[in-house]
Backbone bond lengths (Angstrom), bond angles and torsions (degrees), N, CA, C in turn:
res aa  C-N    CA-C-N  psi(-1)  N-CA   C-N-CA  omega(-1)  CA-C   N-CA-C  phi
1 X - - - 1.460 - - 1.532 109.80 -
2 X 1.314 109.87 161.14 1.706 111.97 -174.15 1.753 105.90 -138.54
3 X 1.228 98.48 143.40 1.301 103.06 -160.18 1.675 101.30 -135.72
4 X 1.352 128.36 153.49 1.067 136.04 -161.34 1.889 116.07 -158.71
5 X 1.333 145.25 108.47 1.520 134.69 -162.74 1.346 86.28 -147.78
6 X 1.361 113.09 118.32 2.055 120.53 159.04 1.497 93.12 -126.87
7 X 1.520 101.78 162.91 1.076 125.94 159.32 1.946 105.28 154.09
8 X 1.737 107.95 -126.35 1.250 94.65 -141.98 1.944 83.34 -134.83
9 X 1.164 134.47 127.14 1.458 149.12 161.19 1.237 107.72 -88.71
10 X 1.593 108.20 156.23 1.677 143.16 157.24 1.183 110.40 -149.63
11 X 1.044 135.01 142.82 1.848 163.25 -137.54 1.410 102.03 177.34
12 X 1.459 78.52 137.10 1.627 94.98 162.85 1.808 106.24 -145.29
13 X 1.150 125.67 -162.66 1.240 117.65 -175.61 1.539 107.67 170.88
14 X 1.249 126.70 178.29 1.636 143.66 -165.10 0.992 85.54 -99.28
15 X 1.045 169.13 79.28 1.627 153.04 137.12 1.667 103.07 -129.53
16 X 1.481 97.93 146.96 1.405 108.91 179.89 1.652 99.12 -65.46
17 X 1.409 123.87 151.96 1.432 130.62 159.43 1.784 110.19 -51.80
18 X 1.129 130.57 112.50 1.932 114.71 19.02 2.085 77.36 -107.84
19 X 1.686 90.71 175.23 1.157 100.53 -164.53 2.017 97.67 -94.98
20 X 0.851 112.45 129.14 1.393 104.29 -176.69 1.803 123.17 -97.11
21 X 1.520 108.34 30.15 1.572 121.79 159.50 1.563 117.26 -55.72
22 X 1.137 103.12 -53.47 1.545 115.85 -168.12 1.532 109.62 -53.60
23 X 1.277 128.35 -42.86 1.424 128.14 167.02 1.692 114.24 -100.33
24 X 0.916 105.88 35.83 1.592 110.15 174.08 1.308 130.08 62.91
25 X 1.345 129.28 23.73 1.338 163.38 -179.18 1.601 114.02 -55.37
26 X 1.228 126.91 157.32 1.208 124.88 -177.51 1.793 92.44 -88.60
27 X 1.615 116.51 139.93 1.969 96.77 169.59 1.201 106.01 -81.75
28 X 1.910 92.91 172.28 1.429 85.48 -171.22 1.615 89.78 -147.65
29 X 1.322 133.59 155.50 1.287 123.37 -169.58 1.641 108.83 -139.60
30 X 1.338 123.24 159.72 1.299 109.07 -163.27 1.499 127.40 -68.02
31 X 1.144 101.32 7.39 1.933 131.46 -169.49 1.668 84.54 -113.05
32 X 0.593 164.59 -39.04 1.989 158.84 -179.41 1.797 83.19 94.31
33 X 1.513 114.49 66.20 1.309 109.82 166.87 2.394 83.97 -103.88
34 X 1.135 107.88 -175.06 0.747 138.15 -151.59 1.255 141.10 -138.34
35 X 1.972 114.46 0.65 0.605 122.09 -173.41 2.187 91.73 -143.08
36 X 1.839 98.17 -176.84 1.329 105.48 -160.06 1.371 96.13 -118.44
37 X 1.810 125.15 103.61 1.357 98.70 148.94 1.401 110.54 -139.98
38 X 1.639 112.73 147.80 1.020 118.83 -160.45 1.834 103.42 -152.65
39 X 1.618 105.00 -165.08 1.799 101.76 -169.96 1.823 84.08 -168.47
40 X 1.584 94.85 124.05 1.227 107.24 141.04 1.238 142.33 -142.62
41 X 1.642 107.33 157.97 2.032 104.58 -152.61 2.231 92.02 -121.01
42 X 1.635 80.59 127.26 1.249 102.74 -178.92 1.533 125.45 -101.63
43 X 1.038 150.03 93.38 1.262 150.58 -179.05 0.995 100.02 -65.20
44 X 1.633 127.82 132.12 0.921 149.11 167.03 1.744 132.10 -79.18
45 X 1.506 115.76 74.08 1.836 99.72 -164.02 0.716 130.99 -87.97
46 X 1.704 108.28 -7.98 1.719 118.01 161.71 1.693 103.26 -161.23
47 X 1.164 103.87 128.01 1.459 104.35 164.25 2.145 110.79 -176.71
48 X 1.092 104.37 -175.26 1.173 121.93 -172.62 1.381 136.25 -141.50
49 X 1.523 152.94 126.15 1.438 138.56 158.90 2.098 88.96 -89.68
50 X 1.384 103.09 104.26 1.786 92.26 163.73 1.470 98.09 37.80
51 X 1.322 138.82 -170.13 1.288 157.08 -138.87 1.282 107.81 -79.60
52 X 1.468 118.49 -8.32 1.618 121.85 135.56 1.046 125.79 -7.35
53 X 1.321 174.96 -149.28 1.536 175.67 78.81 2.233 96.49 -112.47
54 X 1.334 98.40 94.90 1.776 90.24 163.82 1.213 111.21 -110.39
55 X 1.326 130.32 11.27 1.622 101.71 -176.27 1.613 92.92 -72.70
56 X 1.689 76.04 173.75 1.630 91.32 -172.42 1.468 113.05 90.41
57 X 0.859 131.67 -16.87 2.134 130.50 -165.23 1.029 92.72 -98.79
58 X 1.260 113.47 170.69 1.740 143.20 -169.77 1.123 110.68 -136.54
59 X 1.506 148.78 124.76 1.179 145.73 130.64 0.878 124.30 -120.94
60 X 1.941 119.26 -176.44 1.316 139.93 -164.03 1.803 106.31 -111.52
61 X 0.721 136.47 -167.15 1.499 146.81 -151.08 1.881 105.91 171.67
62 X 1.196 123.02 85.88 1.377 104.24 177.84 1.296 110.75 -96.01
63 X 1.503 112.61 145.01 1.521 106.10 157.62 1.642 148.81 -134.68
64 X 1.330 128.39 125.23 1.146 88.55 -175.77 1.802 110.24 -119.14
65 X 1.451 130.41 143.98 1.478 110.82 -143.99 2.204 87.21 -133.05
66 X 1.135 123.49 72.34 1.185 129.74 171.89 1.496 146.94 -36.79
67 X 1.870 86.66 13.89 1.427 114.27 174.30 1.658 103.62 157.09
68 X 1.469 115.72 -167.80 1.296 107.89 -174.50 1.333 121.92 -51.82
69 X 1.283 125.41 159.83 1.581 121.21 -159.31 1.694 96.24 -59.48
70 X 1.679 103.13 -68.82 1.385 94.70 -164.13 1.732 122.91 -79.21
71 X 1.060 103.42 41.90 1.860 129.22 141.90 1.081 114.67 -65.99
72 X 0.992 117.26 -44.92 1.819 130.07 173.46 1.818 102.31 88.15
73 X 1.036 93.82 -146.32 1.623 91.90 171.82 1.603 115.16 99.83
74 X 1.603 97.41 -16.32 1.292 113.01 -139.82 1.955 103.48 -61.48
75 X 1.867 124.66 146.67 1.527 112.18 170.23 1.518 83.21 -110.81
76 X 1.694 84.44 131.57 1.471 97.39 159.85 1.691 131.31 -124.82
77 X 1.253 136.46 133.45 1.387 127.32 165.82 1.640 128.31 -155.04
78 X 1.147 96.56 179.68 1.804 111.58 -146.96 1.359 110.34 -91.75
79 X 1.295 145.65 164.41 1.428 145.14 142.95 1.416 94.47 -151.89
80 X 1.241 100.49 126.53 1.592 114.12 175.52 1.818 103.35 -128.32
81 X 1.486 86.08 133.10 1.462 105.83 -170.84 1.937 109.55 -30.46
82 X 1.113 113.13 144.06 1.407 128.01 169.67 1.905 112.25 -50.06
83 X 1.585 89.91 -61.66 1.468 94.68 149.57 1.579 144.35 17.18
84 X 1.663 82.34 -85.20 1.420 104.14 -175.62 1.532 129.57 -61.67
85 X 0.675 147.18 157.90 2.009 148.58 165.48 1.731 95.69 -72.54
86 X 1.270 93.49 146.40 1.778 116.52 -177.93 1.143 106.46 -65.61
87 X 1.880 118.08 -12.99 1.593 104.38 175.69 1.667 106.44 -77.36
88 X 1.719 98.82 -60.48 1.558 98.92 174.10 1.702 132.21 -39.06
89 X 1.023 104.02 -26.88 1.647 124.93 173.86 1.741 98.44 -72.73
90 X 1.009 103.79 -45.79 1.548 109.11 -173.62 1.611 105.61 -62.93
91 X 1.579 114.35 -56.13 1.283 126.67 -171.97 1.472 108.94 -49.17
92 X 1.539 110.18 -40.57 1.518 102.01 -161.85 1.309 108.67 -97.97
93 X 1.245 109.35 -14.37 1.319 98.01 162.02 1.604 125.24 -71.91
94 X 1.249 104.65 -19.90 1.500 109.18 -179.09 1.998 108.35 -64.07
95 X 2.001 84.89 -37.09 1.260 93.17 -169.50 1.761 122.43 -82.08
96 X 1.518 96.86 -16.10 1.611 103.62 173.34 1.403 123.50 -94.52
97 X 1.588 114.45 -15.08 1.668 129.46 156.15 1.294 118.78 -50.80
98 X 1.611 108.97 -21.75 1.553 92.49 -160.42 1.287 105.23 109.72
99 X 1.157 126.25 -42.61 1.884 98.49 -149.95 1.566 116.21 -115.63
100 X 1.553 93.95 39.30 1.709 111.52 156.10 1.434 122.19 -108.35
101 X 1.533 111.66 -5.54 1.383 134.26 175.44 1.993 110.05 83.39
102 X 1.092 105.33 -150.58 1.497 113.86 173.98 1.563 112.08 80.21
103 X 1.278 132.62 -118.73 1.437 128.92 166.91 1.715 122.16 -90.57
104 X 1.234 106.93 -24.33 1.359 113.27 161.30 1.440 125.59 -73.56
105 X 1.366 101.91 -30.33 1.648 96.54 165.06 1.497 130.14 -66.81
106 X 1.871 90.87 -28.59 1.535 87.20 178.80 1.372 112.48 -69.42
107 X 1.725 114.87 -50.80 1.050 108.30 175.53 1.507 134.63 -57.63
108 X 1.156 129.88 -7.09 1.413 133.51 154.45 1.507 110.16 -46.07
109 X 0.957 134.26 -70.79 1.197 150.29 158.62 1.760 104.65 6.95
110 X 1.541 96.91 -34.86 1.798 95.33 164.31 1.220 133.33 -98.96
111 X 1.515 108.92 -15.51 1.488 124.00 -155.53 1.884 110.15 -71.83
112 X 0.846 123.54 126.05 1.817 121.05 -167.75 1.773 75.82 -109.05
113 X 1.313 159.09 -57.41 0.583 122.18 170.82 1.746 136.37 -160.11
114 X 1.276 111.27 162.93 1.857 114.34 -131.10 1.973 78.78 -97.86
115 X 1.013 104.21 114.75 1.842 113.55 179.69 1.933 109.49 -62.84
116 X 1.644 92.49 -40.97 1.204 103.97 -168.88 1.241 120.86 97.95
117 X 1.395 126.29 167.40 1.562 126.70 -165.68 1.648 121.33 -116.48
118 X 0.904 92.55 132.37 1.958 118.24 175.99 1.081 104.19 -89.98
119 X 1.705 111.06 166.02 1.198 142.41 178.01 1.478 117.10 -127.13
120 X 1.188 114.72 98.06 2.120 108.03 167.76 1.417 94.03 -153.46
121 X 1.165 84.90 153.16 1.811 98.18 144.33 1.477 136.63 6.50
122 X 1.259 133.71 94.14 1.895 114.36 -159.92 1.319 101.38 -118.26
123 X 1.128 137.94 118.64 1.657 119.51 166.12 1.018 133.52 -126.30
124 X 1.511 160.44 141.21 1.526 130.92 164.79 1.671 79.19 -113.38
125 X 1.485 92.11 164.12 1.567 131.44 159.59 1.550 122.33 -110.44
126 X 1.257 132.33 119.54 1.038 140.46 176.98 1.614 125.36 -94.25
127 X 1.275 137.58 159.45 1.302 153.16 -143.83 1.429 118.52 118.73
128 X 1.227 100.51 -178.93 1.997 105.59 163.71 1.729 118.69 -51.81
129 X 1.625 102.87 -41.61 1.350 90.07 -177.57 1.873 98.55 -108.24
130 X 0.987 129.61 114.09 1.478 118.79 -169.59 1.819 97.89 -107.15
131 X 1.144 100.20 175.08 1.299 118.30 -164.38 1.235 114.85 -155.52
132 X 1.419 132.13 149.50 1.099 135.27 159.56 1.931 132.47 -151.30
133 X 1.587 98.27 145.17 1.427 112.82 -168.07 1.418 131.87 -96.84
134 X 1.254 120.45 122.92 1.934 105.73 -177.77 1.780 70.23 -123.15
135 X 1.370 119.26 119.02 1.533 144.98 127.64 1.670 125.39 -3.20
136 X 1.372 99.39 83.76 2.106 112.04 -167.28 1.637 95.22 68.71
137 X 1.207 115.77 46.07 1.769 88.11 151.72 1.948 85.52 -174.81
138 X 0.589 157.50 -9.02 1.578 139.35 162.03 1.750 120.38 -161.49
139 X 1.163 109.42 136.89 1.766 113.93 -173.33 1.295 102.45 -132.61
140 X 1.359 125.33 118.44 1.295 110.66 179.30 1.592 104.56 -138.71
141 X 1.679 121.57 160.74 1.136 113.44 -148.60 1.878 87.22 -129.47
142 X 1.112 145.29 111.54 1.540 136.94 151.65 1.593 141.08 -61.97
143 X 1.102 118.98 131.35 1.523 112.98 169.96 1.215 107.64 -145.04
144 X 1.267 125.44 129.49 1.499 156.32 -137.10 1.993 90.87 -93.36
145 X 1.328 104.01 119.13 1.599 91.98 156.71 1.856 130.36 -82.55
146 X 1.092 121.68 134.28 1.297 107.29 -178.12 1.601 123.15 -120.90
147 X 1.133 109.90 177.09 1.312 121.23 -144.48 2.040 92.22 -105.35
148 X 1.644 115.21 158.17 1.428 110.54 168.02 1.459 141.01 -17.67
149 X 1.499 105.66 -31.12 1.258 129.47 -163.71 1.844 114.30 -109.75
150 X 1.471 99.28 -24.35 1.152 99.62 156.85 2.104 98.62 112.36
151 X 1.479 95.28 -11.41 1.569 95.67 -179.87 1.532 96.35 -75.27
152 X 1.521 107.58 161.78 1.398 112.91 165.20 1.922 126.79 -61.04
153 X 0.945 101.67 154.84 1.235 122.99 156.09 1.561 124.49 -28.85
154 X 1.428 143.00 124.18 1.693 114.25 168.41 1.555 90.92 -153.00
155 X 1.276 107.41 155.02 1.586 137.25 -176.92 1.698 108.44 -99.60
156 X 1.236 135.98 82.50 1.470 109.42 174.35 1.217 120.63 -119.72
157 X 1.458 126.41 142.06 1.069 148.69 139.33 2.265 107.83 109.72
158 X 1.542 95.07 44.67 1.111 115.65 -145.27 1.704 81.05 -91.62
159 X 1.932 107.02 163.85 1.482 103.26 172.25 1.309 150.38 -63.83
160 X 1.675 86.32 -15.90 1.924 115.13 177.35 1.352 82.00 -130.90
161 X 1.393 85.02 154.83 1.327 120.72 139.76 2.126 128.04 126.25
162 X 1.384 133.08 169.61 1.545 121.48 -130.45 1.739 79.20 -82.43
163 X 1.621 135.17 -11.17 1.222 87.54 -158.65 2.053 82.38 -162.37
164 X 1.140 122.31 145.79 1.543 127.11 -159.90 1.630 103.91 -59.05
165 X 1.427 121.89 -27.15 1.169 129.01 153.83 1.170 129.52 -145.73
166 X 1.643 127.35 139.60 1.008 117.93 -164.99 1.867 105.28 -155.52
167 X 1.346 108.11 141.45 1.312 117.13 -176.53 1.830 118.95 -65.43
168 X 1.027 98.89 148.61 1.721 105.04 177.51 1.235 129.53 -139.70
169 X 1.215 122.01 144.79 1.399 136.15 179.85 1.195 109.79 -167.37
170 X 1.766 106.91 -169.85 1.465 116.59 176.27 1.813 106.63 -99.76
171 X 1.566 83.64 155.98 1.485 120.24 175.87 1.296 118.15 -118.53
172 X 1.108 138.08 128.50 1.393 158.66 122.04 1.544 144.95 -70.82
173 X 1.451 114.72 128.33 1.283 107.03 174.97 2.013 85.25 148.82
174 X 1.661 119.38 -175.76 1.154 125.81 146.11 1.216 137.19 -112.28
175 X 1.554 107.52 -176.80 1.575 106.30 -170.54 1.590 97.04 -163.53
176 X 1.394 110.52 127.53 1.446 143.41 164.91 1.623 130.91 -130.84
177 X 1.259 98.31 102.80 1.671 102.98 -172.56 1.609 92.25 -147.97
178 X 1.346 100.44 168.31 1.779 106.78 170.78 1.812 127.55 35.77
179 X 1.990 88.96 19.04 1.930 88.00 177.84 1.386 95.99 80.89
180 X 1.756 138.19 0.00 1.046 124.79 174.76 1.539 109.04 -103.49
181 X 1.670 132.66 114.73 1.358 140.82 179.19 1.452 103.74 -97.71
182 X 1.390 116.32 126.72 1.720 102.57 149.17 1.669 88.15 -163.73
183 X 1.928 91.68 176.69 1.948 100.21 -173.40 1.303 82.50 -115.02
184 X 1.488 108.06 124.84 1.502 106.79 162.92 1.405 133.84 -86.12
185 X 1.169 95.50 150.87 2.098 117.00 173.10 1.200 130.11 -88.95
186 X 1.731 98.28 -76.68 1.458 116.07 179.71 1.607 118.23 -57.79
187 X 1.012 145.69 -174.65 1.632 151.92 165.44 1.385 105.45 -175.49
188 X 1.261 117.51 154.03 1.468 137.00 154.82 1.391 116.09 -142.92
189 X 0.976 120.63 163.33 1.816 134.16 172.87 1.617 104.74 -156.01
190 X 1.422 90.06 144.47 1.780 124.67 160.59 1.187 142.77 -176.07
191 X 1.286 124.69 159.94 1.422 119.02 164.52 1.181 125.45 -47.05
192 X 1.174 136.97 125.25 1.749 128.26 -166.59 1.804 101.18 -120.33
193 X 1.547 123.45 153.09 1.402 96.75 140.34 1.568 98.21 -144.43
194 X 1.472 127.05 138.45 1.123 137.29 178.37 1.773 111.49 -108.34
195 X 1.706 98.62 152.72 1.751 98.93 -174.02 1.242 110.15 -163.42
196 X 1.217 119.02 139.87 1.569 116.03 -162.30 1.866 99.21 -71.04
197 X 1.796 98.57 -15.46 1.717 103.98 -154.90 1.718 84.56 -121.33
198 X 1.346 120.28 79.67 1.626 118.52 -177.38 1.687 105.10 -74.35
199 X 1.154 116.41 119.61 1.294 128.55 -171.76 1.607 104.70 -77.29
200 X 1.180 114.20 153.27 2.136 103.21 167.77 0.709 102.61 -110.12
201 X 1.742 81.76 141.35 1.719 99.79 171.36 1.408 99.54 116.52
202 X 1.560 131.67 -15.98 1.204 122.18 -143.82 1.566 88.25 -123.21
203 X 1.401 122.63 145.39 1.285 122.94 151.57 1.271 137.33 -59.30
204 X 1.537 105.09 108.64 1.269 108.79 179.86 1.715 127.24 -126.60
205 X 1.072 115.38 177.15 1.485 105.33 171.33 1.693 98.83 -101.47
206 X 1.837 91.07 169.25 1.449 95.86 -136.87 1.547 86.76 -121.25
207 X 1.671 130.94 165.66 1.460 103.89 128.85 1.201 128.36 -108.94
């Protein structure tokens, strides 16, 4: 099967600014906790599982990462917008488990363990400061750090992470889903595009 999801992310997470997952870092949180948990919600503007149709859907991404990424260990789980049809819900979960292959498969490869997938409400908000909502369990608010000149912030070509470059700052607000609590700090956002069939040459997200 072949699978295909672009569009546009926001994350936020427990880690003090900047969050040090992306290059394989021990986390670190503004309390000297030690571990990574965080949530990010992906709008979907075009993509597919095979005869699937997802653009248009919303989901969540939870995480919780109990030391450097490739420690493994990692709990992961799903909430895909209410929205959606039980197939699309079906698809992405197939496709965010791992077991449609592509970048999620690799990254499975860490996950100790799969939480499983929910249903609510999914939203992001867009502008300069964007934000995004999963319905009774996390609200989080972004603001972009910037540079002398006043452009944003960007991370590229780092060991993790949803997309080859991607902007950063802090986040605020909370988040409770899957037994996972924390107040977030860190944030990032970007354009992502993921594919079970990664073409070269092409921008993609990585794991």
């Amino acid at each position: 099967m072949s699978w295909t999801i672009s569009g546009t992310y926001v994350a936020g997470c427990s880690c003090a600014v900047l969050c040090s997952c992306p290059y394989d870092g021990q986390p670190r949180d503004a309390k000297g906790g030690t571990e990574c948990l965080g949530t990010a919600v992906f709008h979907v503007a075009d993509g597919n599982l095979d005869d699937v149709d997802l653009s248009g859907v919303d989901f969540a991404f939870y995480n919780y990462f109990p030391s450097n990424l490739t420690s493994g260990n990692w709990k992961v789980g799903l909430v895909v917008d209410s929205a959606a049809s039980g197939e699309q819900a079906d698809a992405l979960e197939r496709i965010l488990s791992g077991r449609e292959g592509g970048p999620f498969g690799q990254l499975s490869q860490f996950y100790g363990e799969y939480l499983g997938m929910e249903r609510a409400k999914v939203s992001l908000s867009d502008g300069e400061r964007p934000g995004l909502t999963v319905e009774g369990r996390t609200e989080l608010s972004y603001e972009p750090l910037t540079g002398p000149d006043g452009s944003s912030t960007k991370i590229r070509n780092a060991m993790f992470g949803f997309a080859p470059e991607f902007e950063v700052g802090r986040s605020s607000g909370r988040s409770d889903a899957f037994g996972l609590s924390y107040e977030a700090s860190y944030g990032e956002t970007a354009d992502y595009v993921f594919s079970s069939e990664e073409t070269e040459g092409a921008s993609q997200g990585r794991a």
